[in-house]
C-alpha positions in Angstrom: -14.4 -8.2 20.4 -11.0 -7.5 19.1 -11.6 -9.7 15.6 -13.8 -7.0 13.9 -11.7 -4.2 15.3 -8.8 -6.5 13.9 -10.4 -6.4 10.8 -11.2 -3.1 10.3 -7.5 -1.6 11.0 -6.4 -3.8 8.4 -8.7 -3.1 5.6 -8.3 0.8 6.4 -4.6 -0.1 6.4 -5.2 -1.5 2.9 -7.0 0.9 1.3 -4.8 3.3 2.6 -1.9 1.8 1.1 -3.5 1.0 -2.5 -4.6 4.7 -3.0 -1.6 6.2 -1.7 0.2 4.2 -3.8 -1.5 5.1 -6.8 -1.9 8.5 -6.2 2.2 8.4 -5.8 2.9 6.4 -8.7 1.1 9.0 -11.0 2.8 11.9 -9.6 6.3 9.6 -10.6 4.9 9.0 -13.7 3.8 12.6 -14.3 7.3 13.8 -13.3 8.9 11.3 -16.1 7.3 12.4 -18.9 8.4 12.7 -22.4 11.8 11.0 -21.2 12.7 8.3 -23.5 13.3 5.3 -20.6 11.2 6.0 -17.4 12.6 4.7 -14.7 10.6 1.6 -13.0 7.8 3.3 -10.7 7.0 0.4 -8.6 10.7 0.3 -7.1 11.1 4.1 -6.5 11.5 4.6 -3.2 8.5 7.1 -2.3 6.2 3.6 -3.0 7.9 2.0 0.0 5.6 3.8 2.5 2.9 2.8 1.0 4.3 -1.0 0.6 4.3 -0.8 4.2 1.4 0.0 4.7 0.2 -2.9 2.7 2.1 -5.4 4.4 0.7 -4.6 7.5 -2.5 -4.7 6.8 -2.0 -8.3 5.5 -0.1 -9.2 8.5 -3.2 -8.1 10.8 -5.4 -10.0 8.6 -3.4 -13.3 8.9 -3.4 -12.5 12.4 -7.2 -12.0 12.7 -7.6 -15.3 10.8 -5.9 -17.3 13.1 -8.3 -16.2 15.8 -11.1 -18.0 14.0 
């Protein structure tokens, strides 16, 4: 019972985390336009959340993979 609840969390975890991730790394890019040498968007530290997010969710699906 708990595998495809499991399962679930972590793939709404996931795609949480991807499209809030690109939604923020637009807005950085957005914001660092027409400068000359962008700083690096994937290690500005607004994406963190969403890294989090990510890593969870891959933690509850090595979890729910042990179970089977």
């Amino acid at each position: 019972m708990s595998q495809p609840v499991l399962a679930l969390v972590s793939v709404a975890l996931f795609v949480i985390g991807i499209v809030g991730n690109g939604f923020e790394m637009r807005k950085i890019r957005q914001a660092t336009e027409g400068q000359p040498n962008p700083k690096n968007v994937f290690l500005d530290r607004r994406n963190f959340k969403w890294y989090g997010f990510i890593g969870i969710a891959l933690v509850l699906w090595a979890i729910n993979g042990s179970y089977t």
